[in-house]
N, C-alpha and C positions, 0 to 999 in steps of 0.2 A: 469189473468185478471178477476174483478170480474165485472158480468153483471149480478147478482139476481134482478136487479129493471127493467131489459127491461124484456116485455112477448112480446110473438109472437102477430105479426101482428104491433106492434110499428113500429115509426120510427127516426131513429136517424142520427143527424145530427154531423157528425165527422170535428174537427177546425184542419185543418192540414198547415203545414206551410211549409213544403217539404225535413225538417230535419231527423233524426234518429226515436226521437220519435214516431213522429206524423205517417209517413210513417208505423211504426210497427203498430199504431192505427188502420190506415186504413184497412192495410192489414188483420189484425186478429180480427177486426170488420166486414168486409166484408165477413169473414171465418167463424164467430160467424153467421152472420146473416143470411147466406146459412141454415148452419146447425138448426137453431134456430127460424127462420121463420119470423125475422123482418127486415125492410129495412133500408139501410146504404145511407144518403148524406156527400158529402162533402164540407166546406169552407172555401175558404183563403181569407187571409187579408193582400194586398200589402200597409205598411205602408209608403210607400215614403221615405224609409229613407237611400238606398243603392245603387239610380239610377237604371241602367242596371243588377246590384244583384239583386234586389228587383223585375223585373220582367221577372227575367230569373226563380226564385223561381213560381212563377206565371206560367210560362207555362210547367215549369216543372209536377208538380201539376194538372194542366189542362189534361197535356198528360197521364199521369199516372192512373185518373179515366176515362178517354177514355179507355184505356184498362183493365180497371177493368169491367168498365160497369155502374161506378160509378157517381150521378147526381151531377154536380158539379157550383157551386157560388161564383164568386168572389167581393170581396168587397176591395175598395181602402179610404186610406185619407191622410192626409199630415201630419203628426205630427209634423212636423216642426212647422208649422202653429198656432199650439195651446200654445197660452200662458199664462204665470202663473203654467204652470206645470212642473214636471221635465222630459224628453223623453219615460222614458218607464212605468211612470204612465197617460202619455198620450197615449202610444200606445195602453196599456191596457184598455183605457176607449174607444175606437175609436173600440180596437178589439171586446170588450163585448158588445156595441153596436151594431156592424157587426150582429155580432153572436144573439140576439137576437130577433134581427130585423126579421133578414136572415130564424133562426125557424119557426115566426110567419107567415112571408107571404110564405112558404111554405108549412106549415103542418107537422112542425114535433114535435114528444112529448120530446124527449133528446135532449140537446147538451154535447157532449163526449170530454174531454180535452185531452191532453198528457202528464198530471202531471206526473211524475214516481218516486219511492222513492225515487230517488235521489234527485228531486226536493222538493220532501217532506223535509229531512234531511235538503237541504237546509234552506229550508224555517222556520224550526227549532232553528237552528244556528240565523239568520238574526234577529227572534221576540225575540230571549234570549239577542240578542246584542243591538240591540233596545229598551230591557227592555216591560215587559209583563208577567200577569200571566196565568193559569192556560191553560186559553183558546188559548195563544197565543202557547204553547207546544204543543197543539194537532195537529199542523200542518195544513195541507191544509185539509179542508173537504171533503169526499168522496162524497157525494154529496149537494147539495145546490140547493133547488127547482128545475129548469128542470137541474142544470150543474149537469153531469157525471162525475168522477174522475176513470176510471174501471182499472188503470194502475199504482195506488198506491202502487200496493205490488209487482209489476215487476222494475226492476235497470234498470240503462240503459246500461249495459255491456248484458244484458241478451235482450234488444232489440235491439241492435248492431249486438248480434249472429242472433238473428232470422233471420235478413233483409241477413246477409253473408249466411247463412242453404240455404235461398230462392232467391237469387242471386237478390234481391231487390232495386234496386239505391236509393239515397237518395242528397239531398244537402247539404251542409255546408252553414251555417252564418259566415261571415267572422268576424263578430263583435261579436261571441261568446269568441275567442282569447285574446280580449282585458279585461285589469283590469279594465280598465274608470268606470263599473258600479259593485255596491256592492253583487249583487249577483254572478257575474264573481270571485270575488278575493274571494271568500267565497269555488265557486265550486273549483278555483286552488290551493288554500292553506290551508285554514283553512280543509275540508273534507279530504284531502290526509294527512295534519297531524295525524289526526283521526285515518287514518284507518291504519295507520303506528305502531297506538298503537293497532288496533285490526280491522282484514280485514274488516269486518263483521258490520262497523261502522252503514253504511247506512239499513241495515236490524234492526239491535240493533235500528238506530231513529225510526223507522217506525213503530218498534213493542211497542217501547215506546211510540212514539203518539195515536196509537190505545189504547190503557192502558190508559193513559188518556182521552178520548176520552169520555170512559164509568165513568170512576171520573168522569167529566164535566156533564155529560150527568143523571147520577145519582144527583148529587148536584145540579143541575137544577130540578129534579123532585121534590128532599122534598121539593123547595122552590117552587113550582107551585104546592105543596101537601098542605102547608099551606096557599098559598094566595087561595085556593078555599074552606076554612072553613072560610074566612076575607069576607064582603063587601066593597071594596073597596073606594064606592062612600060615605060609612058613616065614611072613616076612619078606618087605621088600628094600635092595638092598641101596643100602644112601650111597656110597657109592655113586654107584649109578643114575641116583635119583637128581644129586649134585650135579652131576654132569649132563643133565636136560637145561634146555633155554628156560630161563625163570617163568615164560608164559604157560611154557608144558607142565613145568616141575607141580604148580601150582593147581596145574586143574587135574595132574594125578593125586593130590594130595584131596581136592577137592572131592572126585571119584572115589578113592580108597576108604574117603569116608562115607558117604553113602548120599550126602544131600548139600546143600551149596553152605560154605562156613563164612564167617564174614574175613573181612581185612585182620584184625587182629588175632582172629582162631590161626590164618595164615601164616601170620606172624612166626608166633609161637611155635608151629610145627617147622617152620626155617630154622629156628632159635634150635629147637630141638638138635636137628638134622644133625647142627652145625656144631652138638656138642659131641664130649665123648665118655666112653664108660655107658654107667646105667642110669639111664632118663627116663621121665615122662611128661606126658602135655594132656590135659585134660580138654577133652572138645564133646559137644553137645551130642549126650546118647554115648559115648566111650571113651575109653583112656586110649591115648597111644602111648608108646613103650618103645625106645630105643635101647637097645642091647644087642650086643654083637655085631656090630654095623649096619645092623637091618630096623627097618621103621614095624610093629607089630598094633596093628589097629585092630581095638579092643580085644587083644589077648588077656588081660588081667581084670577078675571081678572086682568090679567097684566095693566101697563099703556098704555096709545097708543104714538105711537113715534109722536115727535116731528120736527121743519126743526132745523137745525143748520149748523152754518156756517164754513167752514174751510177754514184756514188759512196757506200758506206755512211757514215751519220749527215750527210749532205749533203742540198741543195737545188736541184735542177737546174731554171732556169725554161724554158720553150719557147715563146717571142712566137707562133714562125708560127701557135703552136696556141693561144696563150691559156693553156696550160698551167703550172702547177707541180708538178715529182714528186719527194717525200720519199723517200730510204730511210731506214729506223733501223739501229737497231746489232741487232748479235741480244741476241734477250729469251727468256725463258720462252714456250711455247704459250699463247695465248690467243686466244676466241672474237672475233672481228671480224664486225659486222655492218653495213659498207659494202659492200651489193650493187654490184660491179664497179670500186668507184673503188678499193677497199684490198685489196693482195694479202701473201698471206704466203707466205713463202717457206722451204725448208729452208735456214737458214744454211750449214748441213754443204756445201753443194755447189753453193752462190749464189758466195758470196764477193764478189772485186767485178767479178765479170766480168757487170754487168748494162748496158745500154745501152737507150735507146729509138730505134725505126728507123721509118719508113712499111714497108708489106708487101712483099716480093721473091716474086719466081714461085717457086715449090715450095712457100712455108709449109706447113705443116701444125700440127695441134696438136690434143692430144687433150682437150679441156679438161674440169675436175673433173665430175661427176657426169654427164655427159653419156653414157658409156661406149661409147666411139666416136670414132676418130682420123679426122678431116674437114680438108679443103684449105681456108685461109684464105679461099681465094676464093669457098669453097661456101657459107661462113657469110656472108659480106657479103651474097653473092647471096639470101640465103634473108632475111636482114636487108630485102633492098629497098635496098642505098646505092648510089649513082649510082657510076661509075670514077672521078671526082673529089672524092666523099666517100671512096672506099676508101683513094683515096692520104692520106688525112688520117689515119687510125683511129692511136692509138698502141700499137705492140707492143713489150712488152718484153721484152728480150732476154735469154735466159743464154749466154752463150758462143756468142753468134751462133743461138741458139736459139730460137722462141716459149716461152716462160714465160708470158704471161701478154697478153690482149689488152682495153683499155682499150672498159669497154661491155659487154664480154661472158663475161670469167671469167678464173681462172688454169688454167693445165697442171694435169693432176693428179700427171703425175711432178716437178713442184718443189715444189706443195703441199705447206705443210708439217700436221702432223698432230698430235695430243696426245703428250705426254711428249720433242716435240723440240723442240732452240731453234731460232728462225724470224728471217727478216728481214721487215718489213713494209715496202710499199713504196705509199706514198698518192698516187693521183692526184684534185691538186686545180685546178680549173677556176678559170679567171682570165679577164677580159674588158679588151679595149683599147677606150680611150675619148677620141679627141683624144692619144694618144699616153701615157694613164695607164690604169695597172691599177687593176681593181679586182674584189673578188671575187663571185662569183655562187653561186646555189642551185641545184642539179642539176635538171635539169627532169624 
């Protein structure tokens, strides 16, 4: 277990969920923290989704820092509830919400995961199947601002032993068993194929992600070696940029923009590079601008959105946004698992009074699983988007209504729900290039 970043007197807050892992967390967090002089909490997260399982896990948990001595918080929510996601990128979001809430109104400086290499390995397999470079091999990060990963280089056969050594109970998910979700048929076949070719598979990933890790980590520095002899606000010159190894060139480009862009944002800013005269490339949050042989990242104000109209079984495009939004016809209920870009809507009471607008003073909107009616401007705020970002955000409209906000969710009173028919209305991202579209991958 590696804990070189806790120093005495810290304190840490351990996400246990009452399984194998987590329980070994506990326990040998709580063991670390005796001996090492920092204090250990605990939190679970009853995500609604196994009835009477779900909080038998819970008091299991509860019972368990009773006798540890351990301060313990629990946190509930309905993932069911949440829609436009798929279940366990909702549990996840519900859970790290818990969890960082949970830290702050308590005081603690960590939050300690129960990643284990297995999980790692996992998680490996999954971005390579997915398609991903470099960054996507390194696997799960060992750390990430306050989250804690200190159980990366332990398996989980090796925290199985510990909890049997110390006669330690634990719980079973009963929905670990099942193939339904991709990381499930990944742990039961594709990994055991693996290690059929050599035991020692999941050690062999782990010590490969780390190896990576320091690549990444390195190839990130020449490229933040070189944007700190650049000004960026006067333009940085291609040139130059040209003549970095494609591995550099790419993660200045990445850098210059402020947050990670996918493959084809990359693209396009080469496509740029590599033209000449006056350009630009539209990437997520700013324009870049080629002029006078220098790249200028978001030197030029975008346009301001526009209202327009939408129309059932139509295509409405939005230049100033880059934007295309689909409606359909009404169909049967069905599950959609486009987090933000795809909303469904009750046909019954859509009709075609839908429109998209930049936000007006009052908005409001109670959005699905959230349970809780908040002022449009409280979300942007809590978002972090600039007044110039906000006026861009696309809302869709029912009847001069918020229905639904492009990023961040649908209404729950137009949401539509099982056994009624629905309108779905897809927002899809389109990039201007030299004055052509072309489409892009959601970053």
């Amino acid at each position: 277990m590696t804990i070189d970043a806790i120093v005495p007197g810290a304190r840490v807050l351990c996400a246990v969920s009452g399984g194998v892992d987590s329980m070994y967390l506990l326990h040998r967090m709580a063991e670390l923290g005796a001996q090492r002089g920092f204090t250990v909490g605990c939190a679970h997260f009853n995500h609604g989704l196994r009835g009477a399982e779900s909080d038998r896990d819970e008091a299991f948990v509860r019972a368990q820092c009773e006798k540890l001595g351990v301060p313990f918080y629990a946190g509930r929510g309905d993932v069911s509830s949440v829609r436009g996601m798929g279940t366990e990128a909702a549990a996840r979001e519900l859970r790290y919400a818990f969890l960082t809430r949970c830290a702050a109104e308590h005081g603690y400086d960590w939050i300690a995961t129960a990643h284990t290499a297995d999980d790692n390995a996992e998680t490996l397999l999954l971005n390579l199947a997915r398609g991903c470079g470099l960054r996507g091999l390194t696997g799960i990060p060992p750390q990430r601002g306050k989250l804690l990963r200190p159980m990366l280089d332990t398996t989980r056969a090796q925290a199985e032993a510990y909890l049997t050594a110390h006669a330690i109970p634990h719980v079973e998910d009963s929905t670990n068993a099942a193939d339904a979700y991709a990381r499930n048929r990944v742990r039961h076949h594709a990994v055991p194929a693996l290690e059929s070719v050599n035991a020692a598979f999941v050690q062999h990933a782990a010590d490969t992600a780390a190896l990576l890790r320091e690549d990444e980590r390195f190839l990130n520095g020449l490229a933040a070696d070189f944007l700190a002899g650049q000004t960026v606000s006067d333009g940085i010159p291609i040139a130059k940029l040209l003549a970095l190894p494609r591995p550099v060139r790419v993660r200045v480009l990445q850098q210059a923009a402020g947050w990670e862009l996918s493959r084809r944002h990359l693209l396009a800013l080469e496509r740029l590079c590599n033209g000449e005269g006056l350009g630009y490339a539209d990437v997520p949050g700013l324009r870049v601008t080629r002029e006078q042989g220098r790249l200028f990242f978001g030197a030029q104000a975008l346009p301001p959105l526009g209202t327009h109209t939408l129309r059932p079984g139509e295509t409405t495009e939005i230049p100033e946004l880059g934007l295309r939004i689909t409606v359909g016809e009404p169909e049967p209920f069905r599950e959609i698992h486009s987090a933000f870009t795809t909303f469904c809507f009750k046909s019954a009471i859509i009709h075609d009074k839908l429109s998209v607008t930049p936000r007006r003073p009052g908005d409001r909107i109670r959005l699905a699983g959230r349970g809780c009616t908040k002022r449009v401007s409280d979300l942007f705020a809590e978002r972090g988007l600039t007044q110039s970002a906000r006026d861009r955000v696309p809302i869709i409209r029912a009847a001069e209504t918020p229905a639904a906000i492009a990023g961040f969710g649908a209404a729950e009173q137009w949401a539509a729900v099982p056994d009624q028919t629905m309108i779905c209305v897809r927002v899809e991202q389109i990039q201007t290039y030299g004055g052509e579209y072309y489409e892009r991958y959601e970053r």
